[in-house]
C-alpha positions as a Markdown table, in Angstrom:
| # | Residue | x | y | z |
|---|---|---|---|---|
| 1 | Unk | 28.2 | 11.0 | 20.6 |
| 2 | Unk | 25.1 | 13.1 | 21.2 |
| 3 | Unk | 21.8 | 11.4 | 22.0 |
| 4 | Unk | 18.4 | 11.9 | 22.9 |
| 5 | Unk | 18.3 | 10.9 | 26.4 |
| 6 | Unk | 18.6 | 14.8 | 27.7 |
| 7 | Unk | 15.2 | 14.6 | 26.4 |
| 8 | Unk | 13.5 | 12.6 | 28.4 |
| 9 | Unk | 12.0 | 10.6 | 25.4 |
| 10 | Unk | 14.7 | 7.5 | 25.9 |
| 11 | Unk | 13.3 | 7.1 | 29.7 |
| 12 | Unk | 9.8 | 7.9 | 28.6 |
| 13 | Unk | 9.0 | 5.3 | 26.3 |
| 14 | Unk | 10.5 | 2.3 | 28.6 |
| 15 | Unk | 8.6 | 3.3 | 31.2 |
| 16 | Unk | 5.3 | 3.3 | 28.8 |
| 17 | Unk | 5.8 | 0.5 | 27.6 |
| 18 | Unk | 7.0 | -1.5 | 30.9 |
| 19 | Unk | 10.4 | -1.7 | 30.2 |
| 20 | Unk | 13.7 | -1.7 | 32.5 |
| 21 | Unk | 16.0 | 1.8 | 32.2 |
| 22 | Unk | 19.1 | -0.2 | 31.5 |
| 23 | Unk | 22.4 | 0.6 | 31.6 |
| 24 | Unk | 24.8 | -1.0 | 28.9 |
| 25 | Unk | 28.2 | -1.9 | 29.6 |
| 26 | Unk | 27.3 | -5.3 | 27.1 |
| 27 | Unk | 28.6 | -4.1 | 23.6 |
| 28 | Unk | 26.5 | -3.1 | 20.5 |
| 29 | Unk | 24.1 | -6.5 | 20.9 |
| 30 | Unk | 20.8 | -6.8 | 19.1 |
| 31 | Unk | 19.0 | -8.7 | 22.3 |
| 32 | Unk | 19.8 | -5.1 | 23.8 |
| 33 | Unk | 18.5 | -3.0 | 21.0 |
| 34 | Unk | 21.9 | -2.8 | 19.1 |
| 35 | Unk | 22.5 | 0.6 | 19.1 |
| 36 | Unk | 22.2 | 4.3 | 20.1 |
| 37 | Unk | 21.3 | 5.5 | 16.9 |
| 38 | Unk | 23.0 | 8.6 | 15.5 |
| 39 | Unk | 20.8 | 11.8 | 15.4 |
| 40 | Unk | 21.2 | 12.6 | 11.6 |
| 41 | Unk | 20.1 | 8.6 | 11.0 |
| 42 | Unk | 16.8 | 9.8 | 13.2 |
| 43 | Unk | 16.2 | 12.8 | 11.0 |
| 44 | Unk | 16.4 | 10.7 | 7.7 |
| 45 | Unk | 14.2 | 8.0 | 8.7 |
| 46 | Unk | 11.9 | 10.5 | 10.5 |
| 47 | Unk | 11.8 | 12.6 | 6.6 |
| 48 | Unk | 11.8 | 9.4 | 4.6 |
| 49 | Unk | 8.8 | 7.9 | 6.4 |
| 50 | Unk | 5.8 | 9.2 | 5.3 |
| 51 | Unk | 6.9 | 9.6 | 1.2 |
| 52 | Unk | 6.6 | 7.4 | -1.6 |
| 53 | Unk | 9.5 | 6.1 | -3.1 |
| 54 | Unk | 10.9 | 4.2 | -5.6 |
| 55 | Unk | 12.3 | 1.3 | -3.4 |
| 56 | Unk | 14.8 | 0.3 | -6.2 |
| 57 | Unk | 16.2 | 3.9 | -6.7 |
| 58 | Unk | 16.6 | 4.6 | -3.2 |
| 59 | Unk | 18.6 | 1.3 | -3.1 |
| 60 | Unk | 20.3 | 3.0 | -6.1 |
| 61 | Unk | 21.3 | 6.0 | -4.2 |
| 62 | Unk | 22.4 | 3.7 | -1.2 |
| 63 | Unk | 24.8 | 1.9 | -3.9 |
| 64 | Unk | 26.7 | 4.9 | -4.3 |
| 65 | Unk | 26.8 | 5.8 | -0.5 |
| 66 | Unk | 28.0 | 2.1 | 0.2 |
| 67 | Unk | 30.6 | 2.2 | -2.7 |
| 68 | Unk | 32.0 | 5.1 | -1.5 |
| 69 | Unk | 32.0 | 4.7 | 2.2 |
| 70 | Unk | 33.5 | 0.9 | 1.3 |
| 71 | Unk | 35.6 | 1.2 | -2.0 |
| 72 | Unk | 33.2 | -1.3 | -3.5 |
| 73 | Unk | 32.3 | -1.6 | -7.1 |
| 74 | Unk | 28.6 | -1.6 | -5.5 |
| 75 | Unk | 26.3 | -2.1 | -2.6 |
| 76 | Unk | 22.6 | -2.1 | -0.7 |
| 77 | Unk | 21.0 | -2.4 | 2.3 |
| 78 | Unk | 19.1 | -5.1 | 4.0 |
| 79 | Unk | 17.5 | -6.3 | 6.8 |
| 80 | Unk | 20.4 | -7.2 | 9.0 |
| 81 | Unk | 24.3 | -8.7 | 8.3 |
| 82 | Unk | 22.5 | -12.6 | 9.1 |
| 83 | Unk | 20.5 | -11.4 | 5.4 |
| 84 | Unk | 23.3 | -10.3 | 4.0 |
| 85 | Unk | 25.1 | -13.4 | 4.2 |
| 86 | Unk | 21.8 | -15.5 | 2.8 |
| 87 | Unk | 21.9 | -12.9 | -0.1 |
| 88 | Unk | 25.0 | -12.7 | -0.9 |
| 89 | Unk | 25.5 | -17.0 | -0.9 |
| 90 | Unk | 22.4 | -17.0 | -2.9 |
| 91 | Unk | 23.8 | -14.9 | -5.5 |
| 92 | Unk | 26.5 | -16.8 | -5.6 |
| 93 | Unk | 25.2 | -19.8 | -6.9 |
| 94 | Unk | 22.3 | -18.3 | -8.8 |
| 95 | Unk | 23.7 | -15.4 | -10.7 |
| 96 | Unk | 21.4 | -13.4 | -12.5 |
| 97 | Unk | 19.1 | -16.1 | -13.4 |
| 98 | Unk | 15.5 | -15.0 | -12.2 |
| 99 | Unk | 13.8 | -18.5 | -12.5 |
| 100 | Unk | 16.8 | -20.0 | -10.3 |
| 101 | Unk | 16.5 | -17.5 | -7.9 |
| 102 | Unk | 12.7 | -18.1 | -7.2 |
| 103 | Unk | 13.7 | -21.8 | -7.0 |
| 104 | Unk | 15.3 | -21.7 | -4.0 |
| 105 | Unk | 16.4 | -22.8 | -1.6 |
| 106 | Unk | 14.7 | -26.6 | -2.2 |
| 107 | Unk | 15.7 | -26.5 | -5.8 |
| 108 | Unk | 19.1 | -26.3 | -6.8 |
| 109 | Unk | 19.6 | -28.4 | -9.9 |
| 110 | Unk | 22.6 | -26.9 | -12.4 |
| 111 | Unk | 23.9 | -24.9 | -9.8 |
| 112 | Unk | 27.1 | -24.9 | -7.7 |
| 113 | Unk | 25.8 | -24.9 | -4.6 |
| 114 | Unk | 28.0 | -25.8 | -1.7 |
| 115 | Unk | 30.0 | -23.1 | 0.3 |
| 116 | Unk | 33.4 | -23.3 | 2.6 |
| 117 | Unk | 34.1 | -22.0 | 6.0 |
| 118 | Unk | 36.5 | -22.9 | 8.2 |
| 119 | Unk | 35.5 | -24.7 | 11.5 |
| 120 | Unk | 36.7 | -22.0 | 13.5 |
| 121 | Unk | 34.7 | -20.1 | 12.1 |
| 122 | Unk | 31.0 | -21.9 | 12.9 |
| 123 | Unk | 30.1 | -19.2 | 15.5 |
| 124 | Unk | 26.5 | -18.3 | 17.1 |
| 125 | Unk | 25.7 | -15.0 | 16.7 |
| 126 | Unk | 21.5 | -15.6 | 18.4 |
| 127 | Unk | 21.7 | -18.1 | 15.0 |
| 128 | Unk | 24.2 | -20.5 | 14.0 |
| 129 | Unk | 26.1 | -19.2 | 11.3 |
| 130 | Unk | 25.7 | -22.2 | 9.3 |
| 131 | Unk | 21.9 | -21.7 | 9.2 |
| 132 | Unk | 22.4 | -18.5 | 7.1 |
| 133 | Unk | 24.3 | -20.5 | 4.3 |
| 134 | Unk | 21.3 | -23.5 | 4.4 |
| 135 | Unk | 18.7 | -20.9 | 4.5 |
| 136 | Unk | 20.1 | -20.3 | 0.9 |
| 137 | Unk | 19.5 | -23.7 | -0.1 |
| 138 | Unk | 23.6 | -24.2 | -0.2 |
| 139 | Unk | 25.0 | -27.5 | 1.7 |
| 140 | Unk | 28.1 | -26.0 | 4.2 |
| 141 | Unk | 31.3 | -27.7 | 3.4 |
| 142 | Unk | 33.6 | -27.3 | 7.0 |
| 143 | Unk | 37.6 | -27.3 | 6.8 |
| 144 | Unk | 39.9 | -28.0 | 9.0 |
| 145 | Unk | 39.7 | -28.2 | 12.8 |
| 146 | Unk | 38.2 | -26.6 | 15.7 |
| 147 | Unk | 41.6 | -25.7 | 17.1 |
| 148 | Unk | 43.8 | -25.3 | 12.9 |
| 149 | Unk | 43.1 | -25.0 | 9.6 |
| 150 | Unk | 45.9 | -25.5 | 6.8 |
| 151 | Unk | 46.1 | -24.3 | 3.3 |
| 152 | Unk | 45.0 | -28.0 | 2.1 |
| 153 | Unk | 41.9 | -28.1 | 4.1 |
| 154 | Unk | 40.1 | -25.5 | 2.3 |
| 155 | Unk | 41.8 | -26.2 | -0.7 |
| 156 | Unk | 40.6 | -29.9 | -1.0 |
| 157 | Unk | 37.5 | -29.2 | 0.0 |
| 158 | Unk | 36.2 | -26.7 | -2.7 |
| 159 | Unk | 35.4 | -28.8 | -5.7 |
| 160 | Unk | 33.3 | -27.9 | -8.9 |
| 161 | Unk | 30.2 | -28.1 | -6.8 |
| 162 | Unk | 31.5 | -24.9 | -4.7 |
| 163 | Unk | 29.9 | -21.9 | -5.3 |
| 164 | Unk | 31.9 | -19.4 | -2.8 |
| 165 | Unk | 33.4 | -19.0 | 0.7 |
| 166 | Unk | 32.6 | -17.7 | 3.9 |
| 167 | Unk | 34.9 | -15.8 | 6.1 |
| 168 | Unk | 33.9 | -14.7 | 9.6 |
| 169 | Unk | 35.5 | -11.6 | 11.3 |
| 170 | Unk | 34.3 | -11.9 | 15.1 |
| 171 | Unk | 35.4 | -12.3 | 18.4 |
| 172 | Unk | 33.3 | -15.0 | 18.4 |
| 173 | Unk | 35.6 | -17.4 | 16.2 |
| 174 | Unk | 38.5 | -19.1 | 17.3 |
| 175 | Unk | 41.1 | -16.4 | 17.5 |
| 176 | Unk | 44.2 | -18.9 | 16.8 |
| 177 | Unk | 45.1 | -21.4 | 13.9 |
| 178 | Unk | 42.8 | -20.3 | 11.4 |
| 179 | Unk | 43.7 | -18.9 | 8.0 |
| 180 | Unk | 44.3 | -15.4 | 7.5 |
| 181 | Unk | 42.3 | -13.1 | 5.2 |
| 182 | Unk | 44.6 | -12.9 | 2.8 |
| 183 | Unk | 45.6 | -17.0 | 2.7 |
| 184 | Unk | 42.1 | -17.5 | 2.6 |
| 185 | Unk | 41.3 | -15.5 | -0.6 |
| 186 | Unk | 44.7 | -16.5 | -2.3 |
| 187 | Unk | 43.3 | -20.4 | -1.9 |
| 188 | Unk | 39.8 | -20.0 | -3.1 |
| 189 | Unk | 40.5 | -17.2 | -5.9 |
| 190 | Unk | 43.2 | -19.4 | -7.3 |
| 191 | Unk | 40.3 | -21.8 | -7.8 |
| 192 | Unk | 38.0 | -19.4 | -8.9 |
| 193 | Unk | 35.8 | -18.8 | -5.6 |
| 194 | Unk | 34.6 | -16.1 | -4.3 |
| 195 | Unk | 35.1 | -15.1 | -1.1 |
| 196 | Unk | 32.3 | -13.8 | 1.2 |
| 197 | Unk | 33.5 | -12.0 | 4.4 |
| 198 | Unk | 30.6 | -11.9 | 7.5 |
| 199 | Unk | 32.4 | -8.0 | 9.2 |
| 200 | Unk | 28.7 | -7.7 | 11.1 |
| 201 | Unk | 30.4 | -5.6 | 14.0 |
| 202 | Unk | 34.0 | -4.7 | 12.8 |
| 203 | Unk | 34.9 | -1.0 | 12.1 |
| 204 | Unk | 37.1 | -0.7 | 9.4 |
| 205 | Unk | 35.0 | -0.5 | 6.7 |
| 206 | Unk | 37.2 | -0.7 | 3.7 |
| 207 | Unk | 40.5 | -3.1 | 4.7 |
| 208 | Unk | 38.2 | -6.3 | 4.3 |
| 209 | Unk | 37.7 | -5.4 | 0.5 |
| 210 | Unk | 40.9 | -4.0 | 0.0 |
| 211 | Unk | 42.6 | -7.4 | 1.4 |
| 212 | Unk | 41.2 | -9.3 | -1.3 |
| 213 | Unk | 37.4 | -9.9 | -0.3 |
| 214 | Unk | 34.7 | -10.1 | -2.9 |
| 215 | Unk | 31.7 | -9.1 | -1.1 |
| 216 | Unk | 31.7 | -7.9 | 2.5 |
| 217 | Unk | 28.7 | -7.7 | 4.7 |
| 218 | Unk | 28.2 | -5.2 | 7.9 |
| 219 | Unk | 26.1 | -4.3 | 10.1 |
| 220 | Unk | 24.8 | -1.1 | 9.8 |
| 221 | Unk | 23.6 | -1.2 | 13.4 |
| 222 | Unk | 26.6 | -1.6 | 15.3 |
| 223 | Unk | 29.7 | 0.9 | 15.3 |
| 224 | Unk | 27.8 | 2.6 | 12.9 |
| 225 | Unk | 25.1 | 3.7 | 15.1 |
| 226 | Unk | 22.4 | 3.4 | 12.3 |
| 227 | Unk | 19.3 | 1.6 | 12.2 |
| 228 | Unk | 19.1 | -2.3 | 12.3 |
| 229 | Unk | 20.0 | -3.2 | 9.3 |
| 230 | Unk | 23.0 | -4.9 | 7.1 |
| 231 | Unk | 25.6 | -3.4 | 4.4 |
| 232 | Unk | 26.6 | -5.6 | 1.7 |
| 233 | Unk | 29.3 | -3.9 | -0.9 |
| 234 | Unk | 32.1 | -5.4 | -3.5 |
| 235 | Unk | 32.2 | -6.8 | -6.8 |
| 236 | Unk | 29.2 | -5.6 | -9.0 |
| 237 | Unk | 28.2 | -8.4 | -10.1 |
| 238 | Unk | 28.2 | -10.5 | -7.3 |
| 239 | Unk | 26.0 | -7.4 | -5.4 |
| 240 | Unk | 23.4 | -7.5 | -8.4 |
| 241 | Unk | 23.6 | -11.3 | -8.1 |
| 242 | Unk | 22.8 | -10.9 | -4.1 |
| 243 | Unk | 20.4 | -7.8 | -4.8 |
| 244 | Unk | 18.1 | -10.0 | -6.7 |
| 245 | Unk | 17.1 | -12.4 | -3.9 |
| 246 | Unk | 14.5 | -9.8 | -3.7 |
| 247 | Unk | 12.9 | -11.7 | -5.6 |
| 248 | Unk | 13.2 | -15.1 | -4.6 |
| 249 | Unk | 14.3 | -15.9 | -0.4 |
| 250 | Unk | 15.3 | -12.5 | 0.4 |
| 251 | Unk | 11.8 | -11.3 | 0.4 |
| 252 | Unk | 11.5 | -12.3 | 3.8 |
| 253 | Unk | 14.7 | -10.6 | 4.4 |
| 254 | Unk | 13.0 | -7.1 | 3.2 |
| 255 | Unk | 14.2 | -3.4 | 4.5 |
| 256 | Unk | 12.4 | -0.6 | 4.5 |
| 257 | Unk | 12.6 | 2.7 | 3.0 |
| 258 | Unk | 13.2 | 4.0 | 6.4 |
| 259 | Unk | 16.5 | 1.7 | 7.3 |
| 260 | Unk | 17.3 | 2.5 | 4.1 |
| 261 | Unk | 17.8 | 6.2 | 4.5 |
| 262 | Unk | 18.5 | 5.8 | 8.1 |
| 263 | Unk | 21.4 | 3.3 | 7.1 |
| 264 | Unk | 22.8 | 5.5 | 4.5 |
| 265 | Unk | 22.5 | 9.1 | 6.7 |
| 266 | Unk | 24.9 | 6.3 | 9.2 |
| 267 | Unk | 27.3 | 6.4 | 6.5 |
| 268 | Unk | 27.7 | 10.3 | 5.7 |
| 269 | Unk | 28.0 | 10.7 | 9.8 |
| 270 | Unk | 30.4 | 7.9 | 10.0 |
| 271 | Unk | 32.6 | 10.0 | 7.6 |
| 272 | Unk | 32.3 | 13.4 | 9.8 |
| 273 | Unk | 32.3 | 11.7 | 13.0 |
| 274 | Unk | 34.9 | 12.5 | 16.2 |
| 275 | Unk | 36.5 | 9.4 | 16.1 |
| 276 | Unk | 39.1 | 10.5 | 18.2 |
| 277 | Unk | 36.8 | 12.7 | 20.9 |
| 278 | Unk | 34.6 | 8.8 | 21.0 |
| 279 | Unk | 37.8 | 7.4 | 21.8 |
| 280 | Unk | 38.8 | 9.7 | 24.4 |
| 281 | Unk | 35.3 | 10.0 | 25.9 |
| 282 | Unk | 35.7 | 5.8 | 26.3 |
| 283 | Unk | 39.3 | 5.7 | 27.8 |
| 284 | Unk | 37.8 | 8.0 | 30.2 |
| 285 | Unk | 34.9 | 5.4 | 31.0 |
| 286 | Unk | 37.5 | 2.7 | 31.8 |
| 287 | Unk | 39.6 | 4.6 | 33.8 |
| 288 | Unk | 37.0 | 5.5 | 35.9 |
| 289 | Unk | 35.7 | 1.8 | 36.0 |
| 290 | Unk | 39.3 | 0.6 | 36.5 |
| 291 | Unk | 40.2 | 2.8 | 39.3 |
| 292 | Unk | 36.9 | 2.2 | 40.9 |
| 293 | Unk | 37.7 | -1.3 | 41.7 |
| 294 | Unk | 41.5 | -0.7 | 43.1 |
| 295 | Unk | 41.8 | -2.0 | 46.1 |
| 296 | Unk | 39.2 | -5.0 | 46.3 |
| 297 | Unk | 39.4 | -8.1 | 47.3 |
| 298 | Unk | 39.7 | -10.7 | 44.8 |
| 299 | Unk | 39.2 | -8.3 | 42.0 |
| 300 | Unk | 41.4 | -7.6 | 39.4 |
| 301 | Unk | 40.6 | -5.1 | 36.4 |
| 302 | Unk | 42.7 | -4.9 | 33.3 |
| 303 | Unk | 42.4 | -2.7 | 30.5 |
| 304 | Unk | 42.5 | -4.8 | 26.8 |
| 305 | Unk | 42.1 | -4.5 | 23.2 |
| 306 | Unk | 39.9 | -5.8 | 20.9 |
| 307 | Unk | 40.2 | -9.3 | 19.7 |
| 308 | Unk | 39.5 | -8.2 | 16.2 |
| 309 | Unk | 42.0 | -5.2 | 16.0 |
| 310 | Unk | 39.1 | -2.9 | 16.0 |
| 311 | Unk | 40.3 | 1.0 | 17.8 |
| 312 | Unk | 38.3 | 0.3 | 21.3 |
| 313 | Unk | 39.3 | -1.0 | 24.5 |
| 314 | Unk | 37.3 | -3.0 | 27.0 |
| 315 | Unk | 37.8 | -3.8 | 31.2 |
| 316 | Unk | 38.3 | -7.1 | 31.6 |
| 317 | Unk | 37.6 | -7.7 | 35.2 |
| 318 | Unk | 38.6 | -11.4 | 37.3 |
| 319 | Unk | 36.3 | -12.3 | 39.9 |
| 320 | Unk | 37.8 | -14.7 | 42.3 |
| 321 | Unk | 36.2 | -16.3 | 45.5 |
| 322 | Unk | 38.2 | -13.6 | 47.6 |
| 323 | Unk | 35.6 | -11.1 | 46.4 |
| 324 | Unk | 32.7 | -13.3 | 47.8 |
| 325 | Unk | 31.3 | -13.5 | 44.2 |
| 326 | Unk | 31.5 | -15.6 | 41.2 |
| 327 | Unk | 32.2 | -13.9 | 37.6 |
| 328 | Unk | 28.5 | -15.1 | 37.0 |
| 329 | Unk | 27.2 | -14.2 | 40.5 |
| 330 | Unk | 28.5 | -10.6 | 39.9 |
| 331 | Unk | 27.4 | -9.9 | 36.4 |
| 332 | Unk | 24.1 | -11.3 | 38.0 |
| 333 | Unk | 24.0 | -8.9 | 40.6 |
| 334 | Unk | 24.9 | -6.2 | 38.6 |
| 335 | Unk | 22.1 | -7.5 | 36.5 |
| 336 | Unk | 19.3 | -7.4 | 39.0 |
| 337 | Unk | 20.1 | -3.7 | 40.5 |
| 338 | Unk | 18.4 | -0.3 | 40.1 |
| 339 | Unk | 19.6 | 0.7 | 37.7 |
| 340 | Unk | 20.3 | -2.8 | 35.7 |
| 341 | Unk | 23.5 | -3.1 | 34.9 |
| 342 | Unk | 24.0 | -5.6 | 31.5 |
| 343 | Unk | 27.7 | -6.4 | 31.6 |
| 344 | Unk | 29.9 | -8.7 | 28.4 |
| 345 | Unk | 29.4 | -11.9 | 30.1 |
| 346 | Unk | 29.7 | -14.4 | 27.2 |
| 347 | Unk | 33.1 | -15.6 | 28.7 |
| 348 | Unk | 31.8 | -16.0 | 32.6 |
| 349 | Unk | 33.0 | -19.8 | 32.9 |
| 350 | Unk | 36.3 | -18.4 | 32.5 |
| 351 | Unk | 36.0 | -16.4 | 35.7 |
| 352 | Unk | 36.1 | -13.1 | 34.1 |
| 353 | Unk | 33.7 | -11.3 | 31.8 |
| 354 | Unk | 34.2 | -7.0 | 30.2 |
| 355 | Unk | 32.6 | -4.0 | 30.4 |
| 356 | Unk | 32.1 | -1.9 | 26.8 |
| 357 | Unk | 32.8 | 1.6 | 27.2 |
| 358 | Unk | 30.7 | 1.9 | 23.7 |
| 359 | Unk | 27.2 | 2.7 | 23.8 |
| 360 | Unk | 27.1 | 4.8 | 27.0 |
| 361 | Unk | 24.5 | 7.6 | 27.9 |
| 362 | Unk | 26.2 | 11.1 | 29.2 |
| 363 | Unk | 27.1 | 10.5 | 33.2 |
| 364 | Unk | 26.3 | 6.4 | 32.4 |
| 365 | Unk | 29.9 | 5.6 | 33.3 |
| 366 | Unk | 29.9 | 7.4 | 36.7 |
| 367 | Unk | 26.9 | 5.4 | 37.8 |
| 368 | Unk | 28.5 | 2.4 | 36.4 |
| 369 | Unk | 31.5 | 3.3 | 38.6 |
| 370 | Unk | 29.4 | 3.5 | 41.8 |
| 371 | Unk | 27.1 | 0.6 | 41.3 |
| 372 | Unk | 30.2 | -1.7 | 41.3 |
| 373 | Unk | 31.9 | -0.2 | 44.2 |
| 374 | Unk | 28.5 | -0.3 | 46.1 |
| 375 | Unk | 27.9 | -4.3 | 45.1 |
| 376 | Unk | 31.6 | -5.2 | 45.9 |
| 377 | Unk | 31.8 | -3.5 | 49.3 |
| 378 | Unk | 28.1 | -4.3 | 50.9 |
| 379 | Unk | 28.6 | -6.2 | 53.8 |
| 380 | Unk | 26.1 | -8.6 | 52.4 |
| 381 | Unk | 25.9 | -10.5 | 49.4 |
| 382 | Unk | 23.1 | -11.9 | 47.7 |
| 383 | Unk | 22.1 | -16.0 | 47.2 |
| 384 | Unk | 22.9 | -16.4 | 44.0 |
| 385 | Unk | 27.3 | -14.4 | 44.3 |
| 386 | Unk | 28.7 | -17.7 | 43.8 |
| 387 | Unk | 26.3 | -19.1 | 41.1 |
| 388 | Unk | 28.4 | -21.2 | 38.8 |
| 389 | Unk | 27.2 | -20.3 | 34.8 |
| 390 | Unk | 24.7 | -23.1 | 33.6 |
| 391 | Unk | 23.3 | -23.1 | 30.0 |
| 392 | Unk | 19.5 | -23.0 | 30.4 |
| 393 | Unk | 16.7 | -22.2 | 27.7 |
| 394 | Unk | 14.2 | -22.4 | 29.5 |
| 395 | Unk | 13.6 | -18.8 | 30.0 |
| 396 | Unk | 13.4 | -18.4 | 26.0 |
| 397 | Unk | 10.9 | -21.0 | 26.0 |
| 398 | Unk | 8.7 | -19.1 | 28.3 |
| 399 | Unk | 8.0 | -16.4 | 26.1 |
| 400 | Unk | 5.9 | -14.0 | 25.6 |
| 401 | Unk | 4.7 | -14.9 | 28.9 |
């Protein structure tokens, strides 16, 4: 994927405005910026940015670049995928009725306002899931069990009070027990829900639809490589529905003209893109990474698939005490080096955590490569190698100072 870091531009700015030149190995996460965004996203939003428009035509135009690019009857473009959801759960229960839809989310008298999800399904993406549904003014109706759900738990709990369902594509969710897709849908549409599928950061942008999903919402700053920004497509009428919280609690939720083109020049590259050349250019990264860390103590490295069945690999790598480092006291020291190093560490307690070969600046996988080698094989090893992982917010409550 070309970027714009031969230009000096990527390291100029950080340094302006204070910021650390890091390297990341972490996956397409928004506290890191999201994404390298495509060049042909750059030029749109760069043209778009200093015309007038029409905002509801341009979201016209993005309709029939979603719809396309999705097999949907319909879509737009929001703010991010956590909007998306709100909108689309909105619409649900509101319709097309203006005065109900600048009612919410305190007043929801006459409408059906209470939405399913599984409890597997109850992730944290930076928010709690749930908080997008509430933020709608719907109540969130759980079924089933942190570790199963059965056909009967969803299907008992949607009543006449339900106004759709949420399904949640993520590594994040429990990847064992839960309904499938295509259960999922079967249960609620027999019922006369609609299904609502949360795809922020899968790649297949048409098998969610196609497998019997009403309205699916992406990320269009993720594996798209566009601007932050979220992609909601399917049924017409349920994207008008979700379109119109515009008007009511979407207009905190707003996008502008800029994301919007940005978004939708994503989409025309997506179609054009070297998807196998990406893949190749990755397998090469961790390779390298792998074969960097034969031979070490107390390390093993293992190349794995996604969770989600999305065409990418990561390097799972197992720190045991051998190494003289903890999974959390290596990611740390990683971390804290020159150049910083941001590794997938969500799973640390486990002793393990991945390196994504995804968003990678040309010769970032070599130094990658080195800096491990170099941290694994120092004679010394800092304080903190063994830390054990600790949940602490403190640091969040600190800020901005």
């Amino acid at each position: 994927m070309k970027t714009y870091s031969d230009t000096g531009s990527n390291t100029t700015i950080r340094e302006r405005l204070g910021l650390r030149p890091i390297i990341n190995v972490s996956g397409t996460m928004t506290t890191l910026g999201a994404s390298i965004i495509v060049p042909e996203a750059i030029s749109a939003m760069a043209e778009i940015a200093s015309q007038w428009v029409e905002m509801d035509d341009l979201q016209r135009a993005a309709s029939v670049t979603t719809a396309r690019l999705t097999g949907g009857e319909a879509g737009f473009i929001t703010a991010c995928c956590a909007s998306g959801i709100t909108m689309a759960i909105a619409g649900a229960m509101t319709g097309t009725n203006l005065l109900a839809i600048e009612r919410l989310p305190d007043d929801t008298e006459g409408l059906k306002s209470e939405v399913v999800i599984q409890l597997g399904h109850m992730v944290n993406y930076g928010a709690p899931i749930d908080q997008s549904i509430r933020v709608a003014g719907a109540k969130v109706i759980s079924a089933g069990t942190v570790s199963v759900t059965q056909d009967y738990h969803v299907r008992e709990a949607i009543n006449e009070r339900t106004a759709a369902a949420l399904y949640v594509v993520a590594h994040h969710t429990v990847q064992y027990g839960m309904l499938s897709l295509e259960e999922f849908c079967d249960i609620c549409h027999a019922m006369g829900v609609p299904v609502i599928v949360d795809a922020a950061s899968e790649y297949d942008l048409r098998s969610f639809l196609a497998r019997g999903a009403d309205i699916v919402v992406y990320s269009g700053h993720k594996f798209l490589s566009g601007p932050t920004s979220g992609i909601v497509a399917g049924r017409k009428d349920l994207v008008r529905a979700a379109y119109l919280q515009n008007r009511g609690v979407a207009r905190a939720m707003k996008v502008g003209k800029e994301s919007i083109a940005g978004t939708m020049a994503a989409l025309e590259a997506w179609e054009k893109r070297d998807h196998a050349g990406i893949r190749q250019r990755e397998e090469a990264a961790l390779n390298l990474w792998r074969d960097s860390l034969q031979g070490i103590p107390g390390i093993v490295a293992n190349i794995i698939p996604d969770p989600t069945a999305n065409p990418l690999d990561r390097l799972q790598i197992f720190v045991s005490p051998e190494s003289r480092f903890s999974a959390a006291g290596l990611a740390s020291a990683l971390a804290a080096g020159s150049p910083p190093i941001i590794v997938r560490n969500h799973e640390v307690e486990r002793g393990h955590f991945f390196l994504d070969p995804c968003n990678l600046h040309p010769g970032e996988a070599e130094i990658v490569a080195e800096r491990l080698r170099a941290v694994l094989t120092a004679a010394d090893r800092p304080a903190d190698a063994m830390r054990q992982p600790r949940k602490d917010s403190s640091g969040a409550l600190r800020w901005p100072d």
